[in-house]
N, C-alpha and C positions, 0 to 999 in steps of 0.2 A: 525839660532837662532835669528838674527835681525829682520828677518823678521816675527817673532811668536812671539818676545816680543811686535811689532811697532802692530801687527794684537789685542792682548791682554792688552796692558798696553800703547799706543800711547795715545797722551793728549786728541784730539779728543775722541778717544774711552771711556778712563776712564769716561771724563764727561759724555756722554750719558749714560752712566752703572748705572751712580751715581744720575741720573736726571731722569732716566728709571725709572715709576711704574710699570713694566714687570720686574723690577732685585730687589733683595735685597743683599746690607752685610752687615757681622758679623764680629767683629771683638774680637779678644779673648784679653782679657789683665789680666796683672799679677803685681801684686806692681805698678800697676796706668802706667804701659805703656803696650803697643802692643807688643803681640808676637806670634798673629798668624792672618789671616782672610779665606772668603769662600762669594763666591757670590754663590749665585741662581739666574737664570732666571725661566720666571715660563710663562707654556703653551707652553713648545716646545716637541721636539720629535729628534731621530736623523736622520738627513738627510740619512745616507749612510744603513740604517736598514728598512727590511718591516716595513711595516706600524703598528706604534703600538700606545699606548695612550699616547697621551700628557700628561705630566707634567713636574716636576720642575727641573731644569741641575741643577746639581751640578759643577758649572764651576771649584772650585778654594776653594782650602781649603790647606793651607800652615804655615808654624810654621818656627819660627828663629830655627837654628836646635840644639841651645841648651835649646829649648821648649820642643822638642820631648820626645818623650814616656814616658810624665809624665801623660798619662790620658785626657789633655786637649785636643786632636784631636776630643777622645771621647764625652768631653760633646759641642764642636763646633758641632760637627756633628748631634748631638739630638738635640740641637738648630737649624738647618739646618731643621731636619726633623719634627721641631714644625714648623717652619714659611710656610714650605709648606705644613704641614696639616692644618695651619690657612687660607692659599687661596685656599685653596680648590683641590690640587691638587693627583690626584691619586696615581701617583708612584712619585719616585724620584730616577732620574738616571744623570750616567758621563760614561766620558772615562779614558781609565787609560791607558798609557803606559804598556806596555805586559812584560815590561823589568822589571820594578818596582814590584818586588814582594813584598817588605813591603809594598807600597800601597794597594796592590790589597787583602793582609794578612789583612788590616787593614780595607778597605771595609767589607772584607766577615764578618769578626766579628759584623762588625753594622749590618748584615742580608743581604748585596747585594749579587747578583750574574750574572755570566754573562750572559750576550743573545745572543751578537752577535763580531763578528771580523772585526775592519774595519780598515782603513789606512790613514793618516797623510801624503799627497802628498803634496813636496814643487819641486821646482826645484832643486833642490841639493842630495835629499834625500825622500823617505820614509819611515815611522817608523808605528810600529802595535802597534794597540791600540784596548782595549776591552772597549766592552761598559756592565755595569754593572747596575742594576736597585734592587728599593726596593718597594716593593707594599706597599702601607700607606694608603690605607682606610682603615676606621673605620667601 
């Protein structure tokens, strides 16, 4: 787990994410504070899946958990898939823990679905993860 938070949220990292014109976030708020966010990257693909078309990852889309299931995952998420139909990107895909079935519930509902099965190798551990994708051209 140290080692996926230091890979995803290390100082180094966040800055570049945040100084990146290859990333955007969103940040959802409610009575003037944060309660949720969602980066895109935008023109990747996933490594461990044939070869398909670039577009925008959906890295990170996360709520305080007494945010949840009020609808707002929903409209972060349309917000998500405006920004990357404003760069012009064709699909929009992520991974999702295979475990996380309210995720993966909550994906299919915005229109994802899966493509492919891939895996999460640390030294410690392996964990399955689906990679999910949404066609967004117009």
């Amino acid at each position: 787990m140290d080692a996926f938070l230091a890979d995803d949220f290390g100082d180094d990292v966040m800055r570049l994410s945040l100084n990146s014109p290859h990333s955007c976030w969103l940040v959802a708020e409610e009575n003037g504070g944060a309660v949720g966010f969602a980066r895109l990257d935008f023109n990747t693909q996933p490594d461990s899946v044939a070869p398909t078309e670039a577009g925008a990852k959906l890295c990170k889309l996360y709520f305080l958990p007494e945010s949840r299931s009020r609808g707002l995952g929903a409209k972060l998420f349309a917000a998500a898939e405006r920004v990357a139909r404003e760069h012009r990107q064709p699909v929009l895909w992520l991974d999702v823990l295979q475990s996380n079935r309210p995720a993966i519930g909550f994906y299919q509902r915005q229109g994802m679905h899966q493509v492919a099965e891939i895996a999460y190798v640390t030294a410690t551990q392996t964990t399955k993860l689906w990679v999910m994708k949404k066609d967004i051209n117009d």
